[in-house]
Steps between C-alpha positions, in 0.01 A plus 500: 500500500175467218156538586190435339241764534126392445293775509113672387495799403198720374544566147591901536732717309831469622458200777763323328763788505442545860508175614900450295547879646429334859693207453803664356484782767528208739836375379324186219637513217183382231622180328148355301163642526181253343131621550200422375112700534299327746148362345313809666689766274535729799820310681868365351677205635876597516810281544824645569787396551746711712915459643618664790709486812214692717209344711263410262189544773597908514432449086136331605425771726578804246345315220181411739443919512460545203130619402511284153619193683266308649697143620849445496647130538906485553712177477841441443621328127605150538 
């Protein structure tokens, strides 16, 4: 099954490695990433899109940890 990911994440060193780390960890396989810098400089508005057989709200949770990660929005691909 595909997922889109929405998420914000603080612009840090490294959030984007981490957040692909987490998702592939958890079984999604990466299949598009899109972002963009939020207007404030200090955020990044991510888009990802994921595949995988596992529960996609265990994904949420992990990614939801993560310090540089501050929401997290999953929905499946139509």
């Amino acid at each position: 099954m595909r997922y889109q990911l929405d998420l914000t994440l603080r612009q840090a060193e490294g959030a984007l490695s981490r957040v692909l780390g987490a998702a592939e960890r958890r079984g999604f396989r990466p299949l598009a990433v899109d972002g963009e810098a939020q207007s404030d400089g200090d955020r990044w508005h991510l888009r990802l899109t994921v595949e995988g057989e596992r529960d996609e709200v265990n994904l949420q949770h992990q990614l939801e940890k993560l310090y540089d990660c501050l929401a997290v929005e999953v929905s499946p691909c139509r």
